[in-house]
C-alpha positions in Angstrom: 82.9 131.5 83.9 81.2 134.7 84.9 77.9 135.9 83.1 76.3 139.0 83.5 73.2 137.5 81.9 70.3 138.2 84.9 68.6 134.6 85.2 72.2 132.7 85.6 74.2 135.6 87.4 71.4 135.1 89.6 71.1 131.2 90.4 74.9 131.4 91.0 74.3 134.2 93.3 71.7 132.2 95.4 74.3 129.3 95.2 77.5 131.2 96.3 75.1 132.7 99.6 73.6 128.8 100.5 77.6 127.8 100.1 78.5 130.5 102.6 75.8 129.7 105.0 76.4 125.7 104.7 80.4 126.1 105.4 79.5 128.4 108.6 76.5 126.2 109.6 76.7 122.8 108.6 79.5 120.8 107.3 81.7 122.5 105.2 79.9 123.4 102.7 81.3 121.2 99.5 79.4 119.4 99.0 76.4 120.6 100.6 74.8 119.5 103.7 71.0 117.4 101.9 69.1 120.5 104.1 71.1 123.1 102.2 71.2 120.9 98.8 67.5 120.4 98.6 67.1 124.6 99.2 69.4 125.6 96.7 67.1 122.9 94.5 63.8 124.8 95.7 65.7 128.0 94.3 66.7 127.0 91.3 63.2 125.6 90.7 61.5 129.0 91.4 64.0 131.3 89.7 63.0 129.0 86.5 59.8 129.6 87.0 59.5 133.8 87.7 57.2 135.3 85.6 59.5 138.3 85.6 62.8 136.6 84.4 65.5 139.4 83.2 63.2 142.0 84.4 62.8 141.1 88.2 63.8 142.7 91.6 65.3 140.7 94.0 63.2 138.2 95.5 62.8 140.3 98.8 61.2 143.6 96.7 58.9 141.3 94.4 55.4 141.9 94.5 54.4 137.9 94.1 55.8 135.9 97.0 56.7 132.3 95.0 58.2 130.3 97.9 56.8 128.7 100.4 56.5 130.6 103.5 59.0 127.8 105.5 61.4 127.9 102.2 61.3 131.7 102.6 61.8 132.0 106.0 65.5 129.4 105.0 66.3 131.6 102.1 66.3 135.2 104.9 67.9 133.5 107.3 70.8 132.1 104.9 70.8 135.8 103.2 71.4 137.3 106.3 74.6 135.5 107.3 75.9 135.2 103.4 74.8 138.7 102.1 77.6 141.0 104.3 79.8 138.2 103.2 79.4 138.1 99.8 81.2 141.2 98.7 84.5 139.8 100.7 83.9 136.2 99.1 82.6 136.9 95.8 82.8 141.1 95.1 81.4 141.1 91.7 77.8 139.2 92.4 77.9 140.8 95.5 78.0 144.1 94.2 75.9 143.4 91.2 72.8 142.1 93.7 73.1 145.1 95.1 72.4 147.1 92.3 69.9 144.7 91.6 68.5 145.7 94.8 68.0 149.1 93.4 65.4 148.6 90.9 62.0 149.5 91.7 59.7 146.9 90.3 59.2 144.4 88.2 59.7 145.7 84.2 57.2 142.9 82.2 55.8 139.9 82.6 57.2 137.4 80.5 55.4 135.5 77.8 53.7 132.5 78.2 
């Protein structure tokens, strides 16, 4: 089920780019290779974790750099391949990280 709820919308959009880049990459893709796995892990943890939640950028525009430089270096190089591909394999959260793309900065910090 599709939800245009930020937070989700987004950990399903890192999922649906690490899927792309496994099946071109790796093995297939389903399930993922444990390199590819343990990333999409890493992602999930971090995207938990942003201080901006609903109000964020895309990771690439944020002002606080929360991965690990060799984790953010994985999560280019997989954006790379799966982001042209993404609005031919999934249109809607292609086109809606686009847009999210668009925003300038950060709104809030969320409460602790």
């Amino acid at each position: 089920m599709f939800s245009f709820s930020r937070m989700p919308r987004e950990a399903k959009t890192i999922e649906a780019m690490i899927r792309i880049y496994c099946r071109a990459h790796h093995h297939g893709g389903r399930p993922l290779c444990a390199a590819c796995g343990e990333l999409l892990d890493y992602a999930r943890k971090r995207l938990a974790k942003c201080p901006f939640q609903a109000g964020k950028t895309t990771c690439g525009k944020c002002p606080i750099h929360c991965y690990r430089p060799d984790m953010r270096e994985r999560v280019r190089k997989v954006m790379r391949y799966a982001g042209p591909r993404m609005l031919l394999r999934h249109p809607i959260l292609g086109f809606l990280h686009l847009v999210d793309g668009l925003r300038k900065k950060p709104k809030k910090r969320a409460e602790k």
